[in-house]
C-alpha positions as CSV (number, residue, x, y, z in Angstrom):
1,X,-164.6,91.4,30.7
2,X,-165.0,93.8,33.9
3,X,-162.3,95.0,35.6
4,X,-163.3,93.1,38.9
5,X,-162.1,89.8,37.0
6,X,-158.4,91.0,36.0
7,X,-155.7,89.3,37.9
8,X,-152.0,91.3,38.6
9,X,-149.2,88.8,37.8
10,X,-146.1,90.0,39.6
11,X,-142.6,88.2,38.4
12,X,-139.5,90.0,40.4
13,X,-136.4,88.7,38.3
14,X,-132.7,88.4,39.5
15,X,-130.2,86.8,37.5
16,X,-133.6,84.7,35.8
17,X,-131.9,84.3,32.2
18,X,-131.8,80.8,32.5
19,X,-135.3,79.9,32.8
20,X,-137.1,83.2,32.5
21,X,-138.5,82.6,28.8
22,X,-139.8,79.7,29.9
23,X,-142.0,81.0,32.5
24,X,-143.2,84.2,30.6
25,X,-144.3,81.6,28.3
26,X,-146.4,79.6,31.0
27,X,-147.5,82.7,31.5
28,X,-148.8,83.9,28.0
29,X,-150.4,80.1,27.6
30,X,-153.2,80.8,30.4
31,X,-156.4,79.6,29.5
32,X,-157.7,82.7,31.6
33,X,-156.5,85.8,29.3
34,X,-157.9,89.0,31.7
35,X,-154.3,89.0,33.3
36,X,-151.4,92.2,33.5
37,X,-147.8,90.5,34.2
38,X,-145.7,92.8,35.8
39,X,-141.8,91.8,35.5
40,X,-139.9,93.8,37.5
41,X,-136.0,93.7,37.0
42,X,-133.9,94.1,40.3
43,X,-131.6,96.1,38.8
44,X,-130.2,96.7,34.9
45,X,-130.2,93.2,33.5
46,X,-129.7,93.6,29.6
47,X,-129.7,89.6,29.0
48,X,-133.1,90.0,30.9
49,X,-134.5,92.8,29.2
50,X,-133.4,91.2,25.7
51,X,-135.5,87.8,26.6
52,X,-138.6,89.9,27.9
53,X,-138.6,92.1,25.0
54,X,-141.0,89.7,22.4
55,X,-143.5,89.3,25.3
56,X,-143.9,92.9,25.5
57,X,-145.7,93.4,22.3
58,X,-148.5,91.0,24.3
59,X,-150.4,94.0,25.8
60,X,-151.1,92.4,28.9
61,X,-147.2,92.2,29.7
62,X,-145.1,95.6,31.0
63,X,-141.4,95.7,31.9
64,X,-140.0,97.7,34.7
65,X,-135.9,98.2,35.3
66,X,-135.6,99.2,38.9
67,X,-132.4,101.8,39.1
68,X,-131.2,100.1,42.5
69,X,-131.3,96.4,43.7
70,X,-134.4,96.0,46.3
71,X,-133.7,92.3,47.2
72,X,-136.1,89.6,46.3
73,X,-138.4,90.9,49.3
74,X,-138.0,94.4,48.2
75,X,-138.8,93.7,44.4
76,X,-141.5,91.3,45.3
77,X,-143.4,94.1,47.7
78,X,-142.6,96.7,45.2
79,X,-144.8,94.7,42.5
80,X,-147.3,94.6,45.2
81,X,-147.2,98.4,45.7
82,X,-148.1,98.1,41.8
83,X,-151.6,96.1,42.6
84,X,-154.5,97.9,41.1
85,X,-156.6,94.9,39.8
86,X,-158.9,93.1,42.8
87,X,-156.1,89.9,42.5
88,X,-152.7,89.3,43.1
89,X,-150.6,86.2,42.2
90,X,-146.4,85.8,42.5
91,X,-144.9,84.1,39.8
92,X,-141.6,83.1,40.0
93,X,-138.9,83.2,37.7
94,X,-137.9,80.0,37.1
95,X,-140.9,78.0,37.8
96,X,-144.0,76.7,35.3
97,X,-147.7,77.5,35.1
98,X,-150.1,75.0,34.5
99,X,-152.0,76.2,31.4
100,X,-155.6,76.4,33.7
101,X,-153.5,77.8,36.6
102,X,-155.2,81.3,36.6
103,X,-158.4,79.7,35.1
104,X,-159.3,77.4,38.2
105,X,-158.1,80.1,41.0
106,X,-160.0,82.5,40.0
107,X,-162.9,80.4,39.6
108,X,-162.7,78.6,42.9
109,X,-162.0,82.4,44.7
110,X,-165.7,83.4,42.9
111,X,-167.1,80.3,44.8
112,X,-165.4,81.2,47.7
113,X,-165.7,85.0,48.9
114,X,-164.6,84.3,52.5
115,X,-161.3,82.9,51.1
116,X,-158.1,85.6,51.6
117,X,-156.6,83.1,49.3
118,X,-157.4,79.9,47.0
119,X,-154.1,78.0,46.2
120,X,-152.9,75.0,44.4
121,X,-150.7,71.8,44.9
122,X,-147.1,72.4,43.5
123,X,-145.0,70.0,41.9
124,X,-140.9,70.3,42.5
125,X,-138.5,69.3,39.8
126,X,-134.8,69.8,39.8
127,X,-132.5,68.7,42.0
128,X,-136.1,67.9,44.1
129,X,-139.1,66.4,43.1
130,X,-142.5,65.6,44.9
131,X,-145.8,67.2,45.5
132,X,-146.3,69.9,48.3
133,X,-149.8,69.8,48.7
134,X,-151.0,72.3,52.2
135,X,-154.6,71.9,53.8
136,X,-157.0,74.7,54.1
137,X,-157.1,77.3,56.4
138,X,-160.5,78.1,57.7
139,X,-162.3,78.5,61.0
140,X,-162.2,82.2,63.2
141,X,-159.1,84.2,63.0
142,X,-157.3,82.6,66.0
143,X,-157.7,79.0,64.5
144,X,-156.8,80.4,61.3
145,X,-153.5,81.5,63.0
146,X,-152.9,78.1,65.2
147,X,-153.4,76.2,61.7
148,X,-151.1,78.3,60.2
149,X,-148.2,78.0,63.2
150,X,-148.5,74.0,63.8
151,X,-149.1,72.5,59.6
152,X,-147.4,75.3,57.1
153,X,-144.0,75.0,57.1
154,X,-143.5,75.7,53.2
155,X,-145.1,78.7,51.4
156,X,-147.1,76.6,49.4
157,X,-150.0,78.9,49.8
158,X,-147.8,82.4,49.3
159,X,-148.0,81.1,44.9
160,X,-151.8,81.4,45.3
161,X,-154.5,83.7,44.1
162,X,-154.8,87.2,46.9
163,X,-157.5,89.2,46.9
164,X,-156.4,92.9,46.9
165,X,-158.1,93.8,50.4
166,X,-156.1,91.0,52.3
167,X,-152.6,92.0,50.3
168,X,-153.7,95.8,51.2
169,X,-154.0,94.8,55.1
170,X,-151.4,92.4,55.3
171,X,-148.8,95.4,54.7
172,X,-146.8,93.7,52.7
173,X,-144.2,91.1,53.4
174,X,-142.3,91.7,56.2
175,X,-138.4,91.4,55.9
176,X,-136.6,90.3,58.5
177,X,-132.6,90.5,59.7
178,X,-131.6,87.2,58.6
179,X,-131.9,87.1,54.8
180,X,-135.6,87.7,55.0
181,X,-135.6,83.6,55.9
182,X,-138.8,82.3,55.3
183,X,-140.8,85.7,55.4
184,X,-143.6,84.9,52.7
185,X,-145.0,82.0,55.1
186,X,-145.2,85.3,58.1
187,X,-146.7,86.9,55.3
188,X,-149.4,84.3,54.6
189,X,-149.9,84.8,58.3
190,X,-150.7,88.4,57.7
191,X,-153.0,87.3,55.0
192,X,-155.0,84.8,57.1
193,X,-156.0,87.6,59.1
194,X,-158.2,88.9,56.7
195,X,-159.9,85.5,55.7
196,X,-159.1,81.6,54.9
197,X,-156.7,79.7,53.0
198,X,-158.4,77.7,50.6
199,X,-156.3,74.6,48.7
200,X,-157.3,73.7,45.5
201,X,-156.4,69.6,45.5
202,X,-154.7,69.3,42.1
203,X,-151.5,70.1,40.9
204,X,-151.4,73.9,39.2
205,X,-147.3,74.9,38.9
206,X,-144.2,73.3,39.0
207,X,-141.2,74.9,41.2
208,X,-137.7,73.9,39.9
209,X,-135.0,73.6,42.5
210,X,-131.6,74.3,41.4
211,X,-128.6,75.5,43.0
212,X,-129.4,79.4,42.8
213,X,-132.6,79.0,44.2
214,X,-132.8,81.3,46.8
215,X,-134.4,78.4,49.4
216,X,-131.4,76.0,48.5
217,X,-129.0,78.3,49.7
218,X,-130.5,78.3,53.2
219,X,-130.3,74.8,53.6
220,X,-126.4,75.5,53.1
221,X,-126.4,77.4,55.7
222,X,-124.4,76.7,59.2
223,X,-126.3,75.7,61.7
224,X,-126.2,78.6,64.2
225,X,-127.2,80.6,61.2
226,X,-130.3,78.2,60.4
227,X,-131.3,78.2,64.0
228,X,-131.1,81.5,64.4
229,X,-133.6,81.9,61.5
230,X,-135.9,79.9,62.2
231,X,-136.4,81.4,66.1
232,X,-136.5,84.6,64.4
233,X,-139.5,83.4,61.9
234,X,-141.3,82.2,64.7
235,X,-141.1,85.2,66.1
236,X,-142.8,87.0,63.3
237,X,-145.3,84.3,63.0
238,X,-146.5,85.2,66.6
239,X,-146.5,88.8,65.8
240,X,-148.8,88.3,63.3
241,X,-151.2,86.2,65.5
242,X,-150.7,88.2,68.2
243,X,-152.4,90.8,65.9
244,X,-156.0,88.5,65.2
245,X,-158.8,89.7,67.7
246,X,-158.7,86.9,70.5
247,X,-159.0,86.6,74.0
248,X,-156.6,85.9,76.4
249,X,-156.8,82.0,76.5
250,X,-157.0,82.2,72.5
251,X,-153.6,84.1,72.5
252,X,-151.8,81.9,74.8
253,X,-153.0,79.0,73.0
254,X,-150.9,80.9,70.3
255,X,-148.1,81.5,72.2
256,X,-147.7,77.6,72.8
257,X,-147.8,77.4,69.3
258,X,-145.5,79.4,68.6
259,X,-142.9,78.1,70.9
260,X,-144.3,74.5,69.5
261,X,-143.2,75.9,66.3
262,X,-139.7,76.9,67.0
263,X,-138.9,73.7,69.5
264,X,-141.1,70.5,68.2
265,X,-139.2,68.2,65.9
266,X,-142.1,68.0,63.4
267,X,-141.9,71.9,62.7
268,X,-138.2,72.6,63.2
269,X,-136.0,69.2,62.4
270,X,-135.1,70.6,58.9
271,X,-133.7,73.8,60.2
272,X,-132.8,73.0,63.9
273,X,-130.4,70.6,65.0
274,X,-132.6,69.6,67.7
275,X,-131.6,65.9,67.8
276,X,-127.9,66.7,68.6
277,X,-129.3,69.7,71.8
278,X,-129.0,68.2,75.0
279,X,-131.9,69.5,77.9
280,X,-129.4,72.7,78.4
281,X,-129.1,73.6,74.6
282,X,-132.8,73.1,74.3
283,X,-133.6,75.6,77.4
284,X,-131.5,78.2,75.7
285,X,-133.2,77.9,72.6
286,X,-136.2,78.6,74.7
287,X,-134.8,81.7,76.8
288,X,-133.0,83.4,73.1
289,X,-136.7,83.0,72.2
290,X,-138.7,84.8,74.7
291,X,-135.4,87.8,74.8
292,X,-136.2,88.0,71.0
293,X,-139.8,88.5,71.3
294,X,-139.5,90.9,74.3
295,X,-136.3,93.1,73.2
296,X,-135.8,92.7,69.2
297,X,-140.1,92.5,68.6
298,X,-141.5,94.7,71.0
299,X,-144.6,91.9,71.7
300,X,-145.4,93.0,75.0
301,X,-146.8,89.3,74.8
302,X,-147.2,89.0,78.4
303,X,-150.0,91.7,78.7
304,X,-152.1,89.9,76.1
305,X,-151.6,87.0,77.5
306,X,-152.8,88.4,80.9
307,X,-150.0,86.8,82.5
308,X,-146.5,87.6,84.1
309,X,-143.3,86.7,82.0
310,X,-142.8,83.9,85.1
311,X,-146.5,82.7,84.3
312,X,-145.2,82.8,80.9
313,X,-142.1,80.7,81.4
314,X,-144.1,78.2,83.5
315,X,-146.1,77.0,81.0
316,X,-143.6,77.1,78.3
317,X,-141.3,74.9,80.4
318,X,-144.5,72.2,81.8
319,X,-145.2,72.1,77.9
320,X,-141.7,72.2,76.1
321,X,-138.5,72.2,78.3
322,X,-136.4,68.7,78.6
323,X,-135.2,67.2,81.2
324,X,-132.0,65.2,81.5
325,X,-133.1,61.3,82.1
């Protein structure tokens, strides 16, 4: 089989003893067998190392011990860095591949060459279950990006099949200063600039929620914390569509998104407490947003918006601001 039909698998592992054989196995099971798996240990883990050990006679799997924790954006950009195979896919430590998983990505990303990404349904077990299921994203880069800001709140897509050229522009994912909250969605942004999200309707992994789970944990946190991470998300959202070659209108089309993102009770509910804001809580959310983005991001959004900051706060408030009854 050429090379051009290999697919990296990159599994970062913290603390995975628990449930880590288990998805090395769904792994090795893959109908599609032109795969290198990549586990990359954050840190000395001997219980780890002992439970990879067997799958390392399998040529196709290698076993790297970083000497220093990286963090689970760190380790998961450092497998990245590793990518020398025309795909990439994330596999996660305690979750389950579907047998065809790699089979049917790679076939529907043959189909289709203009897709960045081809993705699956996931099924959640665990102290959750249900479907996330995510629509495609197609259209020119700005719609891509306005898709992307208004329907994918989960990183439903971020478990797909990359091609190497988008992972190579995208830069990798971008951390950020609260915990790296929610960073693989900004990166999918990143991705969609290079081409579209394609979904695959049918159920290809299953992602088990359990207390350690690094997305549990943020829904423990307070909710200054969990506000203050989702404004800063947004804001890396927009940097990333602020990147997409657009005209003026296009970008402040974005712009309302983005702000759409952070304040609209569709997008925000589970991490802001927008129901308990009164009009005054909700225009500070607003104003912590646009310091953010002009101090802490260096947007200088206002230029490629061909507007003023006023202009700028105008429209924000006709579209988003409340007013006491």
């Amino acid at each position: 089989m050429p090379a051009a039909d290999t697919v990296t698998i990159g599994l970062p592992v913290f603390r995975g003893e628990q449930f880590l054989e288990e998805a090395l196995l769904s792994a090795q099971r893959q109908t599609y067998p032109h795969f290198e798996l990549i586990v990359s240990l954050d840190g000395p883990d001997a219980v780890c190392e002992e439970i990879c050990r067997p799958f390392l006679r399998d040529p196709r799997f290698r076993l790297v011990v970083q000497p220093q924790r990286l963090g689970w954006v760190g380790n998961i950009n450092w497998l990245m860095s590793q990518l020398a195979t025309p795909w990439w896919t994330y596999h996660q430590q305690d979750d389950v591949l579907d047998p065809r998983y790699l089979e049917v990505l790679v076939h529907s990303a043959r189909a289709t060459p203009e897709a960045a990404v081809v993705y699956g349904d996931i099924e959640a077990f665990g102290l959750y279950s249900g479907t996330f299921a995510q629509q495609s994203v197609t259209g020119s880069a700005p719609a891509r990006q306005l898709a992307l800001m208004y329907e994918h709140i989960a990183g439903v897509a971020f478990r797909g099949l990359t091609r190497a050229e988008a992972v190579t522009l995208s830069g990798g994912i971008p951390l950020n200063e609260v915990d790296s909250f929610a960073c693989e969605v900004a990166w999918m942004a990143a991705i969609a600039r290079w081409g579209e999200l394609r979904r695959v309707p049918r159920t290809l992994s299953r992602k088990r929620y359990h207390a350690d789970n690094v997305h549990t944990k943020w829904d423990a946190w307070p909710a200054a914390k969990r506000t203050r991470a989702w404004m800063v998300h947004c804001a890396a959202m927009l940097e990333q569509a602020m990147l997409v070659d657009a005209s003026a209108p296009e970008r402040r089309l974005l712009w309302l998104a983005a702000v759409g993102r952070l304040a609209s009770p569709r997008t925000a509910a589970r991490h802001v407490p927008l129901a308990a804001m009164d009009a005054a809580a909700h225009t500070a959310l607003l104003e912590d947003f646009f310091a953010y983005v002009r101090t802490v991001k260096g947007i200088d959004v206002a230029a490629l918006l061909d507007a003023s900051w006023d202009d700028v706060r105008r429209w924000t408030a006709g579209f988003y601001e409340r007013r006491e009854p």
